[in-house]
Backbone as CSV, one residue per row, in Angstrom:
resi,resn,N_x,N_y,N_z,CA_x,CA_y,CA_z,C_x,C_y,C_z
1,UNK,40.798,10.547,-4.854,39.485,10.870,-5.399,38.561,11.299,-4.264
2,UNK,37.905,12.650,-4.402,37.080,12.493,-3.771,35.540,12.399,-3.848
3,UNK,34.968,12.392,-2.845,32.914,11.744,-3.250,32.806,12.562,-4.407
4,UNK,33.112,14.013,-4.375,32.100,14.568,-5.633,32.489,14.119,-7.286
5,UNK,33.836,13.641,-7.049,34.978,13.161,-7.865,34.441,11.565,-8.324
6,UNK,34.098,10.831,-7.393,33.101,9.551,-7.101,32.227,9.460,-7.337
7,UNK,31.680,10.100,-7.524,29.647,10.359,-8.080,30.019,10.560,-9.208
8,UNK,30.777,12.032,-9.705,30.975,12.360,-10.974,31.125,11.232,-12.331
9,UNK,31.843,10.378,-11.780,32.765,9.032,-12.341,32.245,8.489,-12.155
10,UNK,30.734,7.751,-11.351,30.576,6.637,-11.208,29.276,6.645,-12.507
11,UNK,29.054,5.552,-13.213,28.102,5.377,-14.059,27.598,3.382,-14.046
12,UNK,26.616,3.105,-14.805,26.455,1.349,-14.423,27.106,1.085,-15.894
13,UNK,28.422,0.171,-15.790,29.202,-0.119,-16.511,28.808,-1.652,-16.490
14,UNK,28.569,-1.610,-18.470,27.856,-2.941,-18.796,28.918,-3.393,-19.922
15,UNK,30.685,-3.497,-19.739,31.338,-4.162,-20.438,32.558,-4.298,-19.189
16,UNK,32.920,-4.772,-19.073,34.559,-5.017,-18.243,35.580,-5.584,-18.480
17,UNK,36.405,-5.408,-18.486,37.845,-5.821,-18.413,38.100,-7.227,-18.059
18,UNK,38.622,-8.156,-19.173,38.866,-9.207,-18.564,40.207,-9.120,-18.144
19,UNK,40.001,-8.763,-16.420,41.264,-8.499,-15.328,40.633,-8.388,-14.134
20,UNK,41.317,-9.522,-13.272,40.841,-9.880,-11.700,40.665,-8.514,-11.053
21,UNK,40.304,-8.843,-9.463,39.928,-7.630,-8.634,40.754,-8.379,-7.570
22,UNK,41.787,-7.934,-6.892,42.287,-8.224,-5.820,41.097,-8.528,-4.274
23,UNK,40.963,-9.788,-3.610,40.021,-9.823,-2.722,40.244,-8.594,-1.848
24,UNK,41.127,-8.273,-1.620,41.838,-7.471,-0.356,41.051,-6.004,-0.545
25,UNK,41.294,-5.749,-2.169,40.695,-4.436,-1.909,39.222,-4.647,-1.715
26,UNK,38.516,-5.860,-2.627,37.025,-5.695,-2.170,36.721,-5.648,-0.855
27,UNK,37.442,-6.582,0.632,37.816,-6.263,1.476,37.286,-5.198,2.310
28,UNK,38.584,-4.497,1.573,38.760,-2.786,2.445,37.120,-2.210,1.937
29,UNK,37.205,-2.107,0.488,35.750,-1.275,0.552,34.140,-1.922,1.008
30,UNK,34.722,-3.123,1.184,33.380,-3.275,2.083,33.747,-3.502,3.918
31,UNK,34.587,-2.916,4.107,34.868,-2.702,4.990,34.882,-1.459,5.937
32,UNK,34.981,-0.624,4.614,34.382,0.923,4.986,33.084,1.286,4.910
33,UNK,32.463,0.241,4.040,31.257,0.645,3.602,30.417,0.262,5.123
34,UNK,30.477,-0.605,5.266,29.927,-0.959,7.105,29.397,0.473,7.874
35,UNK,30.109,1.441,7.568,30.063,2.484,8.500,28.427,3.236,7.740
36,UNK,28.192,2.689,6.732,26.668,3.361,6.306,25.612,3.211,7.247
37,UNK,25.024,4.524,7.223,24.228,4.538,7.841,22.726,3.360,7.786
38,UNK,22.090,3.080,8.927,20.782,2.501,9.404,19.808,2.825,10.302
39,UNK,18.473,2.585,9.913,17.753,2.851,11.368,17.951,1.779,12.353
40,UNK,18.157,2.881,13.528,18.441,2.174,14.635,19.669,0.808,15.053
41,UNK,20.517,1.429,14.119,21.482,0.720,13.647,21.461,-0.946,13.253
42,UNK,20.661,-0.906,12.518,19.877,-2.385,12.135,20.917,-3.323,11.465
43,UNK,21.579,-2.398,10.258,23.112,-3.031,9.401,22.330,-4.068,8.746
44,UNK,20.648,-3.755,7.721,20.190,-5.288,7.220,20.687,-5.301,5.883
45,UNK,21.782,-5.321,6.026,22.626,-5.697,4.353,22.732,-6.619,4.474
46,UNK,22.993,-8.558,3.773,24.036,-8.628,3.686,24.257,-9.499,2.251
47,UNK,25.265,-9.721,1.631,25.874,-10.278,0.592,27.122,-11.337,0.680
48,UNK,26.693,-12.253,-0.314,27.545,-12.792,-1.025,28.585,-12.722,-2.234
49,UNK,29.887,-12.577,-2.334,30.745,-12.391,-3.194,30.976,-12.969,-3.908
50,UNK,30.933,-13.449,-5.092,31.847,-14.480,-5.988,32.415,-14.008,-6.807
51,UNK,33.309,-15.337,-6.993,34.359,-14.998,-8.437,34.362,-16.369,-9.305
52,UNK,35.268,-16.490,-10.035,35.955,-17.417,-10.753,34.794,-18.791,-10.567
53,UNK,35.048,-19.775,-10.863,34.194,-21.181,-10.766,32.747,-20.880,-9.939
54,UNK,32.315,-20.225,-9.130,31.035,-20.005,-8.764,30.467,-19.391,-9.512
55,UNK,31.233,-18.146,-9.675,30.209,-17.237,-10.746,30.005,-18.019,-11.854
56,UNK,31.093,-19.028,-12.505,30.876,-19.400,-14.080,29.710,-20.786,-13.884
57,UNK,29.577,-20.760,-12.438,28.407,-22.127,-12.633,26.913,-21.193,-12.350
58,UNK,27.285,-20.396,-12.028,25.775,-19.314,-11.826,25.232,-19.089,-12.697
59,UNK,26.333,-18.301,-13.647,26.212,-17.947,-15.061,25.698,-18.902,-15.961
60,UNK,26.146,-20.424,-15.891,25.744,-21.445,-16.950,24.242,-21.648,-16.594
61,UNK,24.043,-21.781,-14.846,22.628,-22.069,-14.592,21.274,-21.200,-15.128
62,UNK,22.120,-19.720,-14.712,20.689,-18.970,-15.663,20.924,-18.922,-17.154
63,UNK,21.994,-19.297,-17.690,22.099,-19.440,-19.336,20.858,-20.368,-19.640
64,UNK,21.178,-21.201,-19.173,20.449,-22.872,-19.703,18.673,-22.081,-19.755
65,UNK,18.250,-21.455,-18.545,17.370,-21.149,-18.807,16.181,-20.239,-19.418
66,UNK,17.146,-19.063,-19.730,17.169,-18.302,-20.192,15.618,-18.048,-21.260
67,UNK,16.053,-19.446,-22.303,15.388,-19.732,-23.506,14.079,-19.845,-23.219
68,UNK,13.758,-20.485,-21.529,12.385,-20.369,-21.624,11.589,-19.199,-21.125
69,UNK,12.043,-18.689,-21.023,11.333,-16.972,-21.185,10.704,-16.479,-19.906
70,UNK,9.836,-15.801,-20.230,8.881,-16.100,-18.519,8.903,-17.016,-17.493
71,UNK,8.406,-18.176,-18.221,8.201,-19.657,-17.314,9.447,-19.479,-16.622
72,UNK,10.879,-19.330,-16.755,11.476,-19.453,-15.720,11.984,-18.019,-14.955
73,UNK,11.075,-17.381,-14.764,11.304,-15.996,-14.248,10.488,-16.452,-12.567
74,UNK,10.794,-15.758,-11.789,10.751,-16.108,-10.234,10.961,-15.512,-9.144
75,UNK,10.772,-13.595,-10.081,11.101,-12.623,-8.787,10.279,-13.008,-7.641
76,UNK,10.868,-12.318,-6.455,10.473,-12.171,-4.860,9.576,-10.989,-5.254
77,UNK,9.625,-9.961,-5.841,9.399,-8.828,-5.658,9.367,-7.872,-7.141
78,UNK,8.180,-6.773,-7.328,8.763,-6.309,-8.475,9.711,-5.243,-8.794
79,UNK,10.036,-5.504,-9.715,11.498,-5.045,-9.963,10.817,-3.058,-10.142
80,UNK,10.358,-3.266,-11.012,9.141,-1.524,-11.658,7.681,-1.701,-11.004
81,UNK,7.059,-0.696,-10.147,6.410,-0.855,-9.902,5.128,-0.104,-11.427
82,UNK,3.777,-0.991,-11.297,2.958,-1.281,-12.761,2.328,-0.038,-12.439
83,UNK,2.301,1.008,-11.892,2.298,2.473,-12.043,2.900,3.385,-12.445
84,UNK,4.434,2.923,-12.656,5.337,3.601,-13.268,4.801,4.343,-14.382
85,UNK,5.015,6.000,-14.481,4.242,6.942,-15.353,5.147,8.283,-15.519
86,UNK,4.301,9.172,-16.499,5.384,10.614,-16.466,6.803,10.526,-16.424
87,UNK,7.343,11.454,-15.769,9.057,11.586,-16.435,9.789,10.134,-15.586
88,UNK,8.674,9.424,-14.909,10.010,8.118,-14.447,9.668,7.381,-15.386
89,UNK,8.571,6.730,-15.935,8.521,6.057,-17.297,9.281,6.640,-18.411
90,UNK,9.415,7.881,-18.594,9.926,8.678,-19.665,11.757,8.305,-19.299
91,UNK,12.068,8.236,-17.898,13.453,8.192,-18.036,14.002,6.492,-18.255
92,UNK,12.996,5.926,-17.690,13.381,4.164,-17.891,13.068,4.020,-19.302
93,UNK,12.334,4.429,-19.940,12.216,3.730,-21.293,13.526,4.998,-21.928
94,UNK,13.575,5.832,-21.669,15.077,6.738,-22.370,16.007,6.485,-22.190
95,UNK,16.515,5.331,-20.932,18.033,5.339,-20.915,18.207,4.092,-21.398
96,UNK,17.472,3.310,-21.935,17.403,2.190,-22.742,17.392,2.036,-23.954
97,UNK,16.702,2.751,-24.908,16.929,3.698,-26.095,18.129,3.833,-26.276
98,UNK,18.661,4.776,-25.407,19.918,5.406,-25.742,20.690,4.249,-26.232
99,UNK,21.262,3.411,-25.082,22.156,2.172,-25.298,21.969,1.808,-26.376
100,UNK,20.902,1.548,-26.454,20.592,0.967,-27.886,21.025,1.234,-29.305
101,UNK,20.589,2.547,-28.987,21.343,3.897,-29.986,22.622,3.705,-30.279
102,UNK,23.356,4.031,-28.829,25.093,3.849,-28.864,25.862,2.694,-29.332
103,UNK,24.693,1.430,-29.096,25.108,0.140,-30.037,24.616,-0.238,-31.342
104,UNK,23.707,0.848,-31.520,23.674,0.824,-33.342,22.916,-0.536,-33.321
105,UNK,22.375,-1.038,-32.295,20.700,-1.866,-32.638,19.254,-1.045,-32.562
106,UNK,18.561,-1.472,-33.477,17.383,-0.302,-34.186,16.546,-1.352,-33.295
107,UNK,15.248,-0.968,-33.193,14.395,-1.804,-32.315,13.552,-3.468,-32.882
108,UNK,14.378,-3.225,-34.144,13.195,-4.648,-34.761,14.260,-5.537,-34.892
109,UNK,15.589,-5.189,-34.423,16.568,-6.071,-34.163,16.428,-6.671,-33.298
110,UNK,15.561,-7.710,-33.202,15.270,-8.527,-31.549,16.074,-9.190,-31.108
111,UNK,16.809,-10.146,-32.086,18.154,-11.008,-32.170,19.217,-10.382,-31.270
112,UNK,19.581,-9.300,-31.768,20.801,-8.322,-31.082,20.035,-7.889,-29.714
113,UNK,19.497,-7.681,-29.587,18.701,-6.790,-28.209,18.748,-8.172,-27.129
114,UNK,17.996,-9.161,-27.955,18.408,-10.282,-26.658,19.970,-10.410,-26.233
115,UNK,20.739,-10.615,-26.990,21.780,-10.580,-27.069,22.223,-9.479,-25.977
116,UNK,22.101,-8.661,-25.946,22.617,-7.325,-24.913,21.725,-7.794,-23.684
117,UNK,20.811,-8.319,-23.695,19.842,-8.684,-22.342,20.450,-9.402,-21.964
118,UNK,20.915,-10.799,-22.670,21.636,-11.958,-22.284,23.210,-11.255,-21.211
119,UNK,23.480,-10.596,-21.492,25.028,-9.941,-21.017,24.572,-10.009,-19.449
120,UNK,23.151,-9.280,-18.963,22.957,-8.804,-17.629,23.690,-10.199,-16.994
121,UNK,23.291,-11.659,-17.869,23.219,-12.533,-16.757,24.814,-13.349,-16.788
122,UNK,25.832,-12.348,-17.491,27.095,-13.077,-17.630,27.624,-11.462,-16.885
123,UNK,27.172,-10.671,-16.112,27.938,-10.175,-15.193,28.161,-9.120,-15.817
124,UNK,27.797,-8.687,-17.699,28.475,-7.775,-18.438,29.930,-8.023,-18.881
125,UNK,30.846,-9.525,-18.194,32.282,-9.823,-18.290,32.770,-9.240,-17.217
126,UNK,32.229,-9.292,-16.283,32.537,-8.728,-15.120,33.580,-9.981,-13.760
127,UNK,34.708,-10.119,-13.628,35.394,-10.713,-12.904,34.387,-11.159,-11.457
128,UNK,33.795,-10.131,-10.459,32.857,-10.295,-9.607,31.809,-10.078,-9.781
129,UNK,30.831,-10.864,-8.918,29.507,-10.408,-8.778,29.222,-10.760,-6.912
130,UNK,28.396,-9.755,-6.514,27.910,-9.300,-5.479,26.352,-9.848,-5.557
131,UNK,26.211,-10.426,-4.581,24.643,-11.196,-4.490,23.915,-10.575,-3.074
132,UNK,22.765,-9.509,-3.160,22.235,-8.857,-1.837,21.304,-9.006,-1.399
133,UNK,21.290,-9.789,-0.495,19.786,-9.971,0.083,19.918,-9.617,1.795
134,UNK,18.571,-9.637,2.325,17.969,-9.460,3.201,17.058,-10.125,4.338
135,UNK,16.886,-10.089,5.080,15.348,-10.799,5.869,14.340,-10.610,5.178
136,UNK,13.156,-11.606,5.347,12.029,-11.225,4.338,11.411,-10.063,5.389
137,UNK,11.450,-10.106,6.660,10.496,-9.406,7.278,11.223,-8.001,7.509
138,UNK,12.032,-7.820,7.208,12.475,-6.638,6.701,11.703,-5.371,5.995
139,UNK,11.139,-4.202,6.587,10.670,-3.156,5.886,11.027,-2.280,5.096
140,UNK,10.364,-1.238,4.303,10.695,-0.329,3.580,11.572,0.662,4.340
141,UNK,11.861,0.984,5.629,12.935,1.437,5.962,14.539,0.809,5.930
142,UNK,14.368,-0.586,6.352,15.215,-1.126,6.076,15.706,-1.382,4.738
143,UNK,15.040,-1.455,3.548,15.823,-1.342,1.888,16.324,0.152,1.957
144,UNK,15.461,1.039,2.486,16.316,2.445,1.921,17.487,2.483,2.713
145,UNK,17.508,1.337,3.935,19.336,1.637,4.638,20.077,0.430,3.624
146,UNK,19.839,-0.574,2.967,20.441,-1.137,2.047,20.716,-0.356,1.188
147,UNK,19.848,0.201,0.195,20.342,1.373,-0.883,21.457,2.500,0.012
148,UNK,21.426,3.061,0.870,22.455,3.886,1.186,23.816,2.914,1.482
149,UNK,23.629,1.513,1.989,24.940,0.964,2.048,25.693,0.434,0.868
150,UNK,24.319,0.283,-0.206,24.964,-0.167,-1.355,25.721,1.435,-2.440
151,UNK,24.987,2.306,-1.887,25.901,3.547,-2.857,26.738,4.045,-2.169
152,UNK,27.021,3.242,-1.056,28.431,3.419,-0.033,29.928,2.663,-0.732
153,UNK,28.879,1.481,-0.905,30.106,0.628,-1.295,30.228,0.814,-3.045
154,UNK,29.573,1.288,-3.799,30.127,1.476,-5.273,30.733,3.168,-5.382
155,UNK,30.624,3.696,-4.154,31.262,5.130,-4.253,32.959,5.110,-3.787
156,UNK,32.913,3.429,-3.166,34.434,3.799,-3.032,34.862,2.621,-3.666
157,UNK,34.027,1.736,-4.274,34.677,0.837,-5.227,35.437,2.000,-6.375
158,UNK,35.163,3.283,-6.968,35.063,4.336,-7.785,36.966,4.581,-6.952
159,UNK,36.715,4.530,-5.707,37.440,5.309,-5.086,38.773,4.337,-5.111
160,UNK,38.375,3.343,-5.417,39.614,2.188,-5.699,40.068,2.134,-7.204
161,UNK,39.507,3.023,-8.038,39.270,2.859,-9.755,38.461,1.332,-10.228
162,UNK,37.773,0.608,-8.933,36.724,-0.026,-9.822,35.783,0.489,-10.459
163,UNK,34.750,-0.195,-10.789,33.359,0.133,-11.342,32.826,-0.977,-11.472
164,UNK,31.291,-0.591,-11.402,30.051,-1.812,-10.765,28.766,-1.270,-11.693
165,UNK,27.720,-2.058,-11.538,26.296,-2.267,-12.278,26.012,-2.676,-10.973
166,UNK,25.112,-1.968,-10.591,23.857,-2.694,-9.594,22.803,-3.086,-10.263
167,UNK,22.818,-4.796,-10.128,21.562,-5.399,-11.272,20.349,-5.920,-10.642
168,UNK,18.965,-5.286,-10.591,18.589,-5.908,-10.095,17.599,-6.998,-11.107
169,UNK,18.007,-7.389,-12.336,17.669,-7.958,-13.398,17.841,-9.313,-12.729
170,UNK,19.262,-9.430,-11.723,19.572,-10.936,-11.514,17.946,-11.354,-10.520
171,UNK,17.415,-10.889,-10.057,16.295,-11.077,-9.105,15.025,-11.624,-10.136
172,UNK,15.124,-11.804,-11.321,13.812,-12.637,-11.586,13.954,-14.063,-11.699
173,UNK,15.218,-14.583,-11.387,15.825,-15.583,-11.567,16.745,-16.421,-10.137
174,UNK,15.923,-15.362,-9.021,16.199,-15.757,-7.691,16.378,-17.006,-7.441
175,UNK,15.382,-18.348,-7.978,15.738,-19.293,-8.080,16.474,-20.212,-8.720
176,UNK,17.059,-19.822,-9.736,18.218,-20.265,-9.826,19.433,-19.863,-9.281
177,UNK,19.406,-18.863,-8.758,20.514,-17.923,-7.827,20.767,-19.143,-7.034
178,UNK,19.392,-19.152,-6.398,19.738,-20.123,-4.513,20.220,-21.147,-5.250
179,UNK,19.801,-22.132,-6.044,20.831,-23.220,-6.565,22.192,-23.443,-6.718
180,UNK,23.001,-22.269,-6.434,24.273,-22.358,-6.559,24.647,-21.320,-5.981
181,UNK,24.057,-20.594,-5.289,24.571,-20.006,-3.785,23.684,-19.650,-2.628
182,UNK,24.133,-20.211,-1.569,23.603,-20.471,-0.295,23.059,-19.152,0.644
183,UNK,21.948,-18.724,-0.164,21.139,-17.594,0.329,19.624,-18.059,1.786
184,UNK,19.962,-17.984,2.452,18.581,-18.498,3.649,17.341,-18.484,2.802
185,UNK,16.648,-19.544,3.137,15.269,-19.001,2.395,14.153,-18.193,3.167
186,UNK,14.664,-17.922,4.230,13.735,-16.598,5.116,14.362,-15.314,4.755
187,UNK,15.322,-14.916,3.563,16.038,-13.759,3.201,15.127,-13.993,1.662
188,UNK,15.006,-12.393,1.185,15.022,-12.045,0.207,16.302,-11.454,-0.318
189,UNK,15.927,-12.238,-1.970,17.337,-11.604,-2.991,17.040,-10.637,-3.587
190,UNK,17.867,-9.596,-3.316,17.336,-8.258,-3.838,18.101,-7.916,-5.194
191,UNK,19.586,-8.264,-5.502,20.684,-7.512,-6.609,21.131,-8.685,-6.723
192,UNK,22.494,-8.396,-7.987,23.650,-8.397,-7.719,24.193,-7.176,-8.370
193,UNK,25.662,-7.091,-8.331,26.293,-6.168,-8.387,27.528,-6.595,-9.176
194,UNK,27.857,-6.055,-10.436,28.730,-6.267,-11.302,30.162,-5.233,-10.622
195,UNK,31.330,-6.347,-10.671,32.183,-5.223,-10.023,33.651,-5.702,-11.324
196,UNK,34.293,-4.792,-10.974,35.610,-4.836,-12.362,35.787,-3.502,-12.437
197,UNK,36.979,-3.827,-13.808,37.388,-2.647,-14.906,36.483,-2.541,-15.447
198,UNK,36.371,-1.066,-15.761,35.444,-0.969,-17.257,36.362,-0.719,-18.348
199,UNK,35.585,-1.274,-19.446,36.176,-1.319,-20.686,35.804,0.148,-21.417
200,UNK,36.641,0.792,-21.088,36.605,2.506,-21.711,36.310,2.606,-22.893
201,UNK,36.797,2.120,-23.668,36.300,2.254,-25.185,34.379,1.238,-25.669
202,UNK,34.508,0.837,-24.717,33.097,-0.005,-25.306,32.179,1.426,-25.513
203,UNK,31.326,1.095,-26.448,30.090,2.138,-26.836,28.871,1.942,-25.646
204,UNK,28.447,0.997,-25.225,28.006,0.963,-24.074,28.451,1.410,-22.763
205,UNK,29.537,1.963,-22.472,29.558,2.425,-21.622,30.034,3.955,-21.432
206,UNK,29.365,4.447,-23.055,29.580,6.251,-23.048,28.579,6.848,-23.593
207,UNK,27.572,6.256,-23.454,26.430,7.329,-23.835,25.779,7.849,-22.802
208,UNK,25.473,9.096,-22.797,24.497,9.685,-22.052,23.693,9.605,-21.092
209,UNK,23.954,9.263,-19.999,22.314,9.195,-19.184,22.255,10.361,-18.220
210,UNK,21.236,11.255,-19.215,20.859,12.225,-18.384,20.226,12.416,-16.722
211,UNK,19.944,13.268,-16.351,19.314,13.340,-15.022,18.820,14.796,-15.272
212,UNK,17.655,14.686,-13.976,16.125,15.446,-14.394,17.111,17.014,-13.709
213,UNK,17.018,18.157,-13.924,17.197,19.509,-12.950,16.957,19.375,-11.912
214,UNK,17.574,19.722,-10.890,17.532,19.480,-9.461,16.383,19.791,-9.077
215,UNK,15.427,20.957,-9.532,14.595,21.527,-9.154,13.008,21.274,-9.535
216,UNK,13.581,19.931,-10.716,12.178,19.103,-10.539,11.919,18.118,-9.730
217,UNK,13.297,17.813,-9.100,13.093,16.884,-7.971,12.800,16.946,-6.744
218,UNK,13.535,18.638,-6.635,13.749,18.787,-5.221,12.990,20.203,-4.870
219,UNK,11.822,20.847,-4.157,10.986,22.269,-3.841,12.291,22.439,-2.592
220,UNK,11.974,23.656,-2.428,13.004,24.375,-1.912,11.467,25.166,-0.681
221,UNK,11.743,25.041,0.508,10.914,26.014,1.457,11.679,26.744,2.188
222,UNK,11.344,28.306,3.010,12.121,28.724,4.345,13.543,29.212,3.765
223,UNK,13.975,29.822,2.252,15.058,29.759,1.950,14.945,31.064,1.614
């Protein structure tokens, strides 16, 4: 496979395969992934992996709390910034819709909709999850070299025939995170990262998510 082959294929897959991930290969691709670029070669990634019995006590911890709604919400940081407007509001509230659509829940179905919310915090059935944090004193240069190491490492998870969700949903619930995995408390928790099979036939993981024309994103000068 190659990158353009890797991008093409890669999408955030919110059903998986109940079927392990060999450590070895997670391994190798985060082993290649290292080579992503940083300023000044800083490397301020880093993560925690789990599987099996950690993840399922993670999972029970934010279950339990789930029910109380807000009150136990506890981001570091916000997830959307409260300016969000025009075609980026237009695309976050559209690719949410859609799903919705593709699962045949109408919007006054609140029951079912929690229900699909509830999934973020069971991994989607996802065998791994990836936990990413940082230094707090860490700057806005330093997350944009995290984001390039993190679409390092789901471009060749692709390249292994995995597939991943980068969630950063698990972050309002940071504190229950640290309860059952050993994150510094001078680091911020930024993700996790759903890794597995995807389940090809699920309806959630074939609908549509468009992207804007290159040329509303990108002006062209000197050409």
């Amino acid at each position: 496979m190659n990158v353009t082959e890797a991008i093409a294929s890669r999408r955030s897959i919110r059903a998986f395969l109940d079927k392990p991930v060999d450590q070895a290969v997670l391994r190798r691709v985060l082993e290649k992934a290292q080579a992503a670029p940083s300023g000044g070669n800083t490397q301020p990634w880093n993560a925690v992996v789990i599987a099996g019995d950690p993840l399922a006590r993670l999972i029970a911890r934010v279950e339990a709390v789930i029910p109380d709604g807000l009150a136990a919400y506890s981001a570091e940081y916000p997830i959307y910034p409260s300016e969000l407007e025009g075609r980026y509001a237009d695309q976050r509230f559209g690719v949410g819709e859609a799903m919705y659509a593709a699962l045949e829940i109408p919007r006054e179905d609140r029951a079912k909709r929690m229900d699909v919310f509830r999934q973020n915090f069971r991994a989607f059935g996802a065998p791994v999850l990836m936990l990413v944090h940082t230094p707090r004193y860490m700057g806005l240069p330093q997350w944009s070299d995290i984001g390039m190491w993190l679409q390092s490492v789901l471009l060749l998870l692709r390249e292994e025939g995995l597939d991943s969700c980068a969630q950063e949903a698990w972050a309002v619930y940071q504190k229950q995170v640290r309860e059952v995995v050993d994150i510094p408390e001078d680091h911020i928790f930024f993700c996790g990262v759903a890794i597995g099979w995807r389940d090809a036939e699920a309806a959630v993981n074939r609908f549509p998510v468009p992207r804007v024309p290159v040329d509303q994103a990108v002006r062209w000068e000197g050409f």
